[in-house]
C-alpha positions in Angstrom: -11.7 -129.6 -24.5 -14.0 -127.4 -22.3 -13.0 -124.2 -24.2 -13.2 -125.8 -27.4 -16.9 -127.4 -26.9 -18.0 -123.7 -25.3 -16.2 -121.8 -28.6 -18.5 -124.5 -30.8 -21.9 -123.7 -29.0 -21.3 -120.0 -28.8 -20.4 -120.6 -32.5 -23.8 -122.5 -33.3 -25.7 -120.3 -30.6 -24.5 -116.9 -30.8 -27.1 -115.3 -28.2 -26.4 -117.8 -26.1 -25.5 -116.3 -22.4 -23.1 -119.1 -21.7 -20.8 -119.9 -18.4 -18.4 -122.6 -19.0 -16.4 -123.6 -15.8 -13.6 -126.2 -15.5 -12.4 -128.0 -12.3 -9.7 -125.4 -11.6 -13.2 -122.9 -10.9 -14.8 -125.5 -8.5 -11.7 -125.2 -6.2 -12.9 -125.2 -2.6 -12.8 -121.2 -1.7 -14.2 -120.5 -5.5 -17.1 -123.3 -5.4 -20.2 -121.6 -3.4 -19.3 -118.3 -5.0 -20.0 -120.5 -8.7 -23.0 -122.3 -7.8 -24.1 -118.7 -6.9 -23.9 -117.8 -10.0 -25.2 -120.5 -11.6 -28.4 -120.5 -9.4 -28.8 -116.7 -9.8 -28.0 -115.9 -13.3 -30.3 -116.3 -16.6 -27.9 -118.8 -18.2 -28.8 -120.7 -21.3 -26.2 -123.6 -20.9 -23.9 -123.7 -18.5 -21.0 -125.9 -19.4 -18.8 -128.1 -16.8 -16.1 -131.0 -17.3 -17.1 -134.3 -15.3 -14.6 -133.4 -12.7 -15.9 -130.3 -12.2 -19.6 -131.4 -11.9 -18.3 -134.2 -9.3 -17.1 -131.1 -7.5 -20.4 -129.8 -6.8 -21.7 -131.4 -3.3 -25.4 -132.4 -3.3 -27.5 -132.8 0.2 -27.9 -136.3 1.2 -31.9 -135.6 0.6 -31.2 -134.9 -2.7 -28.8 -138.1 -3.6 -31.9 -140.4 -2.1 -34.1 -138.4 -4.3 
């Protein structure tokens, strides 16, 4: 489903720069090294499943926020 919905956008949004990542590219050793990426690059969307998002730790500041 994740590589169809990121074929369809770059499909309606050529120029797009687009980084689509499922859960099996959130594993634990290959986590920081994505949100790194994701923090650092120009990225237009960035596309994840549910899983993967849940993936993603957040400070416990930031979940009172």
């Amino acid at each position: 489903m994740l590589e169809q919905f990121a074929r369809e956008f770059q499909q309606l949004y050529p120029r797009a720069k687009l980084l689509a990542a499922s859960s099996a590219d959130l594993v634990k050793e290959k986590r920081r090294a994505f949100v790194a990426r994701v923090t650092t690059g120009d990225w237009d969307p960035v596309i994840l499943t549910r899983t993967a998002f849940e993936r993603i730790a957040m400070s416990p500041a930031a979940q009172a926020g």
